[in-house]
C-alpha positions as a printed Julia matrix, in Angstrom:
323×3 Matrix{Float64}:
 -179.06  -27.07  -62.44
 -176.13  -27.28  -65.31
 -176.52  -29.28  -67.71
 -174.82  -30.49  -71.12
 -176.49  -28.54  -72.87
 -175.61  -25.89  -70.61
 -171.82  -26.96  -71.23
 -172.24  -26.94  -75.14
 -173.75  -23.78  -75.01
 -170.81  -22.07  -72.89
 -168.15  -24.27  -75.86
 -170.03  -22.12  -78.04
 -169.31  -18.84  -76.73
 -165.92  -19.65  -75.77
 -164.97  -20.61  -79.2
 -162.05  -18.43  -80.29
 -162.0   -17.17  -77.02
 -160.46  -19.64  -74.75
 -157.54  -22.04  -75.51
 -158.14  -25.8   -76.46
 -155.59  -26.95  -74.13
 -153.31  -30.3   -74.54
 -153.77  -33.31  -72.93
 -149.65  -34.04  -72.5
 -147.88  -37.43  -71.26
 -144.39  -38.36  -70.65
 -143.05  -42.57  -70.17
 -141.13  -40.68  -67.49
 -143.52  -39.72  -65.91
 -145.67  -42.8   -65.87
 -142.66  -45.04  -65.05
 -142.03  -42.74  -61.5
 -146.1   -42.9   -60.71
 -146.18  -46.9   -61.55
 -149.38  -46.17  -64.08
 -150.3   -44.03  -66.98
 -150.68  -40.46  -66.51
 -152.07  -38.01  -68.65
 -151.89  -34.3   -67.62
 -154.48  -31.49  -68.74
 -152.49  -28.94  -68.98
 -154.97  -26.13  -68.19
 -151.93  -24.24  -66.57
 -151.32  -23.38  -70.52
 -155.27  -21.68  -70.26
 -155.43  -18.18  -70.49
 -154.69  -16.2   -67.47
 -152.55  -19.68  -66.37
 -155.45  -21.63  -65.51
 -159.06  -23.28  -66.16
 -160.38  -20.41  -64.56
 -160.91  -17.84  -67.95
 -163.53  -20.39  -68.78
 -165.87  -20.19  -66.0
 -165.08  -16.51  -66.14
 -165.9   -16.14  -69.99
 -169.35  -18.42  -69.81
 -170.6   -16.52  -67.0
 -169.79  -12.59  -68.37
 -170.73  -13.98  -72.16
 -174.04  -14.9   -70.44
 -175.6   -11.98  -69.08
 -177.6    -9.98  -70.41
 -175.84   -6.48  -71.99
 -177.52   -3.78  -70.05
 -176.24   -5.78  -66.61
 -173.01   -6.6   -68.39
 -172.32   -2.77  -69.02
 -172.4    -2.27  -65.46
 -169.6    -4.67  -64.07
 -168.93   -7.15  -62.32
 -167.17   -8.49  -59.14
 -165.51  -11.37  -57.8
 -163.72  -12.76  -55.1
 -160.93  -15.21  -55.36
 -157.06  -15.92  -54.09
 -156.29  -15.27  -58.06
 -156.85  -17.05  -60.34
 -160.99  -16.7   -60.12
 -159.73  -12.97  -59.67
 -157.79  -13.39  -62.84
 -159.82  -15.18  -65.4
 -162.75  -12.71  -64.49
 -160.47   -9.48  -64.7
 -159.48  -10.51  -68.59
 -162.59  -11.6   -69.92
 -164.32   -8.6   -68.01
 -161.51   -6.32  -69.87
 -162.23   -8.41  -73.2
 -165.8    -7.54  -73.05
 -165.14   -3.47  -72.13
 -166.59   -3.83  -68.66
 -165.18   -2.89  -65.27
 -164.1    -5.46  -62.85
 -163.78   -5.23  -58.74
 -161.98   -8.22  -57.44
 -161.88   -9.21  -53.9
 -158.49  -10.92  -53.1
 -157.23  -12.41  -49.57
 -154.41  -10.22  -48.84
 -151.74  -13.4   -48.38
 -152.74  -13.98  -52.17
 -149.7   -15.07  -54.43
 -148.04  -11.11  -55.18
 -147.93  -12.73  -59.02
 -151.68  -13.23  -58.75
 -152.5    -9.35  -57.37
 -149.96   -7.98  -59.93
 -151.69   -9.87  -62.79
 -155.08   -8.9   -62.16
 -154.35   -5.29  -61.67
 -152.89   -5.64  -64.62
 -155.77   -7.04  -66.68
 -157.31   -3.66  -65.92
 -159.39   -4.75  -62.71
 -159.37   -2.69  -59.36
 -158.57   -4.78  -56.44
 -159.16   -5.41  -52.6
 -157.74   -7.01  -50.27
 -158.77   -8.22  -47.34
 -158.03  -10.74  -44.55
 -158.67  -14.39  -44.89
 -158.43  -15.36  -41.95
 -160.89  -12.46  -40.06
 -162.47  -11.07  -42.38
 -166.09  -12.91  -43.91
 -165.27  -12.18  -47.87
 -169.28  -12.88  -48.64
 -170.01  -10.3   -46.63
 -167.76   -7.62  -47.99
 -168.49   -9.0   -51.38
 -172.48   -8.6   -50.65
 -171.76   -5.02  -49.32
 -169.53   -4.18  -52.46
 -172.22   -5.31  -54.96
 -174.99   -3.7   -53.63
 -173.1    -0.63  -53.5
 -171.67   -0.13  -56.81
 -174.55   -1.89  -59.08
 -172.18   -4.78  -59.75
 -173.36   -8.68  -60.62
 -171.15  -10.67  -58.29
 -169.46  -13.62  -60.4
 -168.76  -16.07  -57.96
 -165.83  -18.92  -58.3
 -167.77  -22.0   -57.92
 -171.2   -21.57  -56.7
 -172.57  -20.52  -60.19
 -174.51  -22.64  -62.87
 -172.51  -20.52  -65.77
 -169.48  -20.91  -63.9
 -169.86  -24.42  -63.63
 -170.75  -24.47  -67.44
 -167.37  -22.97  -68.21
 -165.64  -25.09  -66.47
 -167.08  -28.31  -67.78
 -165.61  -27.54  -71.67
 -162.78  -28.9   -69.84
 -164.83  -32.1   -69.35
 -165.79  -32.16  -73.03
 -162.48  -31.64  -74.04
 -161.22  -34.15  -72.06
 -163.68  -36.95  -73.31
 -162.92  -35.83  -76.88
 -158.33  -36.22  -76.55
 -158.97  -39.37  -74.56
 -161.36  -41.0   -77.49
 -158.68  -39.84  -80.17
 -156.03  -41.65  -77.8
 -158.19  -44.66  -77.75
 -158.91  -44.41  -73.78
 -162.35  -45.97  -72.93
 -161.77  -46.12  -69.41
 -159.99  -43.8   -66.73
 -160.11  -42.17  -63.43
 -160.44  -38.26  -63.96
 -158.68  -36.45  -60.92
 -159.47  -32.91  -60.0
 -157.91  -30.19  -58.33
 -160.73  -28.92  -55.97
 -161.39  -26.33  -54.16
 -164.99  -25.11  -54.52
 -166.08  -28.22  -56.86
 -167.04  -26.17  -59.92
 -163.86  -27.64  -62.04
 -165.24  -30.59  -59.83
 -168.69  -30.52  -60.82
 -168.36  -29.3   -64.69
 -166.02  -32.04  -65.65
 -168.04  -34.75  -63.91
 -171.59  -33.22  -65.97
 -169.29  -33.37  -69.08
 -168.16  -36.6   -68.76
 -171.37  -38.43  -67.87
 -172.77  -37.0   -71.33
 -169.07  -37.78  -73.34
 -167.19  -40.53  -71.48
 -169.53  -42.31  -69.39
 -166.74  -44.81  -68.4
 -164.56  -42.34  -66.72
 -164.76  -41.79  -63.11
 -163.83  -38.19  -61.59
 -162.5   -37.69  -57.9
 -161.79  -34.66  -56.33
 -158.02  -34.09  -55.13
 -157.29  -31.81  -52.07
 -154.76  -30.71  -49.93
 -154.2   -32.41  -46.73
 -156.33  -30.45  -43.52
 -158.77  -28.77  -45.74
 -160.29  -31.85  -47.53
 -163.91  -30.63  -46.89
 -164.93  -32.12  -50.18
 -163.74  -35.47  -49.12
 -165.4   -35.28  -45.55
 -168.21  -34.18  -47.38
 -168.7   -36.98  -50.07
 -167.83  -39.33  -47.34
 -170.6   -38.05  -45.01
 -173.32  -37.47  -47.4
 -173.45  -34.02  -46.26
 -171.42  -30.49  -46.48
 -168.61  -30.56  -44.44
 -166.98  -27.55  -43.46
 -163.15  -26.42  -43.23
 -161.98  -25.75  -39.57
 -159.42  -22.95  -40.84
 -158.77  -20.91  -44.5
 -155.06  -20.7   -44.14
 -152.3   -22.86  -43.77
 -151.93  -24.34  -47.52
 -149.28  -23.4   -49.79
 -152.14  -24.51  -51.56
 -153.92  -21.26  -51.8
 -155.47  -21.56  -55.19
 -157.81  -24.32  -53.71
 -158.5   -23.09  -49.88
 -162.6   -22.82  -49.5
 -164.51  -23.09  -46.58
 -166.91  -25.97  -48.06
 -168.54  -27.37  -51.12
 -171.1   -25.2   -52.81
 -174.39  -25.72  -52.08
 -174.68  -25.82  -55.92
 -171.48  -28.16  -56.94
 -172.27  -30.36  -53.81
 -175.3   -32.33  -54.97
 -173.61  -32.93  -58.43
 -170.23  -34.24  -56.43
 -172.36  -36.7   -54.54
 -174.33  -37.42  -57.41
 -171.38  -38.46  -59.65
 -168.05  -38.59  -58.06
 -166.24  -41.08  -56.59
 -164.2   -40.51  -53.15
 -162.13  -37.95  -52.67
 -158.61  -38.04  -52.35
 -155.64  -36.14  -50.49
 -152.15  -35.14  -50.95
 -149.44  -33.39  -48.78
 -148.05  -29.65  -49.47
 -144.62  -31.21  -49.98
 -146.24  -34.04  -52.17
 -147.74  -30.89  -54.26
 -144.54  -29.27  -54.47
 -142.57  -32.71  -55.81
 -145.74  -32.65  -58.4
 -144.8   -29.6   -59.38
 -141.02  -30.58  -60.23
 -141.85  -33.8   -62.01
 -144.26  -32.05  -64.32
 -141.48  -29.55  -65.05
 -138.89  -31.99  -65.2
 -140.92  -34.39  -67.58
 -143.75  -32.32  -68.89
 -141.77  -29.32  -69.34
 -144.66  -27.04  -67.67
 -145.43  -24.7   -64.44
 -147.8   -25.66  -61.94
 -148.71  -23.58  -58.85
 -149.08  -25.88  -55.7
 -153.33  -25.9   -56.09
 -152.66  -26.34  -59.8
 -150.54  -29.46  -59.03
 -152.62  -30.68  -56.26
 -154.6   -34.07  -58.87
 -150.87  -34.81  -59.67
 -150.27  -35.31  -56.7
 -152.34  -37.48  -55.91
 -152.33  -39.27  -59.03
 -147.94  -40.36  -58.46
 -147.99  -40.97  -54.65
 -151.8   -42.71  -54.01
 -152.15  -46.6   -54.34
 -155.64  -47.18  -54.61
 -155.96  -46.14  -58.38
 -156.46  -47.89  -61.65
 -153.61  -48.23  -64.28
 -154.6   -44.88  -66.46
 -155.42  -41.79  -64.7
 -156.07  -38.35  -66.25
 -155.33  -35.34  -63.72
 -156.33  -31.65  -64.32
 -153.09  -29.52  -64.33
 -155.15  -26.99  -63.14
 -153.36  -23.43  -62.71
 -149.45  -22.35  -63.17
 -149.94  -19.38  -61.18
 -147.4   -19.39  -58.78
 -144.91  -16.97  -57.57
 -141.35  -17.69  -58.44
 -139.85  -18.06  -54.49
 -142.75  -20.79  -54.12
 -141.24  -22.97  -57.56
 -137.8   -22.42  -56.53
 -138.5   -24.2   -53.71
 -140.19  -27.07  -55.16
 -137.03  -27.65  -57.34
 -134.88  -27.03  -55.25
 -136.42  -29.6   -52.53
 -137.1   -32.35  -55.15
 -134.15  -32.08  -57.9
 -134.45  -34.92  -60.51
């Protein structure tokens, strides 16, 4: 089970490795939501999103004779992509698995961060299964994008991050929303904040029709999605919780919380328009949420969690919600 010490020990590798990102706010902003908002901007992360960390903890953590081997992953893109660099960083080779309706930005970038990739079909196609078969074959140690203590570790220097540019801006008390997908952003920010800010609460943020981690907090039990496609919000499309993240979501998260496609895409031009960054429709899912829900407090922090998104797909955003 991760831990904070877990947590601190993946800070400790990532140090010089991974970006401290900013924690930005604009009164713009918080005058068009009606509260506070402050944005982690972990599109600014290496590859474009939180994922590099999980990616980093993980490789940094194995031992060198399996490193030297490889490793694989599966992932829409940015899993795909935070693996592929710190795989390349560490002189290792890197198979990623990618769902074939995957962002063309996302492909192009991992090939280009020196990893092989294959595509398959989301919507026919079992990617655990191909991933298993892959794995087995080549001698490779299968990083997975959520279900994975050192994963999960990575992710949570977010959390600790977090607790530490809130304190310094005198915030005792928030409501931490997540993008989720898998829960290990989820999951690793919750750990973190228990141990740092114990008087935050964290709920997940998902799009509408694949909320499985709401369903699932809700029901005490893991819910799965009825489809994989169907999203602009690709970044964030799982079938369920993780068997790992799950117990710690139930455990220490409040309910979960939904927002449209088109609520993601007017997300996405505020936080240009005000924050001055790029969000990818997953990535701008917890923003969402955070401007067009009622039922939250007066300061809310949001993960900003990936900028990964092909330029037809941000044109439209602007374009559809001009400020």
């Amino acid at each position: 089970m991760t831990d904070i010490a877990q947590i601190e020990a993946a800070a400790a590798r990532l140090h010089g490795h991974a970006r401290v990102t900013p924690l930005l706010n604009a009164p713009l902003l918080d005058a068009a939501a009606g509260r506070r908002i402050f944005v982690k901007a972990e599109c600014l992360q290496l590859t474009g999103s939180f994922k590099f960390r999980g990616g980093w903890s993980a490789i940094s953590a194995l031992d060198p004779a399996t490193r030297g081997k490889g490793v694989m992953a599966y992932s829409s893109g940015n899993h795909a992509q935070g693996v592929a660099l710190a795989a390349q960083a560490h002189g290792i080779p890197a198979v990623i698995l990618m769902p074939s309706d995957a962002p063309q930005v996302k492909i192009a970038n991992t090939r280009a961060y020196g990893a092989e990739v294959i595509l398959y079909d989301r919507a026919t196609e079992d990617r655990d299964a191909i991933g298993a078969r892959l794995t087995a074959e080549r001698g490779l140690t299968l990083i997975k994008p959520f279900d994975d203590a050192q994963v999960i570790a990575g992710q949570g220097t977010t959390g600790m991050e977090i607790a530490a540019q809130a304190a310094a801006l005198g915030i005792t008390g928030a409501t931490v929303i997540t993008c989720c997908g898998g829960g290990g952003l989820t999951a690793g920010i919750a750990l973190a904040l228990q141990a740092r800010a114990p008087g935050f609460t964290v709920r997940p943020a998902e799009p509408e029709g694949f909320d499985d981690a709401a369903r699932s907090l809700a029901s005490g039990r893991i819910e799965r999605n009825a489809r994989m496609a169907g999203s602009l919000c690709d970044a964030i499309l799982t079938p369920q919780p993780g068997e790992i993240t799950f117990p710690i979501l139930s455990r220490l998260c409040g309910p979960g919380l939904t927002a449209s496609d088109d609520e993601a895409l007017h997300a996405m031009a505020l936080a240009f328009t005000h924050l001055r960054i790029v969000l990818e429709p997953g990535g701008a899912i917890a923003l969402a949420a955070a401007l067009f829900r009622d039922d939250l407090p007066d300061t809310v922090i949001v993960t900003a969690s990936g900028g990964n998104v092909d330029p037809a797909t941000f044109r439209m955003a602007l374009d559809r919600h001009a400020t």
